[in-house]
ZAMI-521600 format. One record per residue (C-alpha): x, y, z; residue in one letter. Coordinates in steps of 0.25 Angstrom, whole numbers, plus 5000, padded with zeros to 4 digits. Layout:
XYZa
...
***
This chain:
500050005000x
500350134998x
500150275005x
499350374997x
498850494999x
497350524990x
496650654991x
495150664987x
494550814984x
493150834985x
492450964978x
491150974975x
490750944962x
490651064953x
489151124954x
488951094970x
489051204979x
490251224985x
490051334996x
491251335002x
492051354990x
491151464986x
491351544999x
492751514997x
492751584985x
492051704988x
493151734999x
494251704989x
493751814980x
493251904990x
494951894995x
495251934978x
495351784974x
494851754958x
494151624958x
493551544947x
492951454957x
493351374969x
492751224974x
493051184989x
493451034990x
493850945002x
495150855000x
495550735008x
497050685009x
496850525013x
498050445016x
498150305012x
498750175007x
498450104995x
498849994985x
498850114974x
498650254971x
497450204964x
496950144975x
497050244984x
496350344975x
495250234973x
495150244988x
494950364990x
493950374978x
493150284987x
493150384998x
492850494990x
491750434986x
491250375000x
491650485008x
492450615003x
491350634994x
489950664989x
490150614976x
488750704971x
489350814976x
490850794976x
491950774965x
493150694973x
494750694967x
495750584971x
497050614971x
498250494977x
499450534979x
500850444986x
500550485002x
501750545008x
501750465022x
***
């Protein structure tokens, strides 16, 4: 086994509101920002040991789907990297 680190990113999917990042926003623009937009999203770091990369991103597809995210509201992004442990 090896020790991986996956990170799944959890926006809402383009059409939901997303009041946080609205509010966000406004106060970035109201402090001079220019913005064309901006989402809000949550992003969870989860250590573990797997067989394979492909593996470990299958895992954590699998809590994406049970737990990290609503899938009619969420869009979810798995990314494995090599832990550093």
């Amino acid at each position: 086994m090896t020790a991986y680190t996956v990170t799944v990113t959890v926006r809402l999917k383009s059409g939901v509101l997303d009041p946080e990042a609205e509010t966000t926003q406004q106060a970035l623009e109201r402090l001079g920002f220019d913005l064309d937009g901006l989402r809000s999203a949550d992003r969870f770091e989860i250590d573990l040991d797997a067989d394979s990369a492909d593996a470990a991103a299958d895992r954590a597809d699998e809590m994406a789907e049970r737990l990290l995210a609503n899938p009619t509201i969420h869009d979810y992004e798995v990314t494995v990297a090599a832990a550093d442990r």
